[in-house]
Residue, then its C-alpha position, 0 to 999 in steps of 0.5 A: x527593770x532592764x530586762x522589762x525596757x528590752x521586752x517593750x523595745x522587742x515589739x516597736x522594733x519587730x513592728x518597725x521592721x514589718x513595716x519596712x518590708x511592707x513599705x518597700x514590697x509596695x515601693x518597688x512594685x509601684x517605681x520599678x523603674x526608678x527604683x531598681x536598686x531595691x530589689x537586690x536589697x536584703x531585708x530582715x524581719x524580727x519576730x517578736x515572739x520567736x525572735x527569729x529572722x527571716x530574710x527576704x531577697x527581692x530579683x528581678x526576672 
């Protein structure tokens, strides 16, 4: 039974961190200015499927 929960607990996170990438690609395009600290902010993606991690770095040019 515990290792059905972390199964299920696997995809919500894998989405939540989707989501937080695709959320914060879009918000610093849109508040460059504003925002310019995320940027430099690591963001790590799971994948539910391979559990890998990938880890994307935003610079500025």
């Amino acid at each position: 039974m515990e290792e059905d929960t972390q199964h299920h607990s696997l995809l919500p996170s894998a989405h939540r961190y989707m989501s937080l990438d695709t959320h914060t690609h879009t918000h610093t395009h849109t508040h460059t200015h504003t925002h310019v600290h995320i940027l430099h902010t690591h963001i790590y993606i799971y994948t539910a499927h391979t559990n890998t991690q990938v880890e994307i770095k935003y610079q500025i040019h």
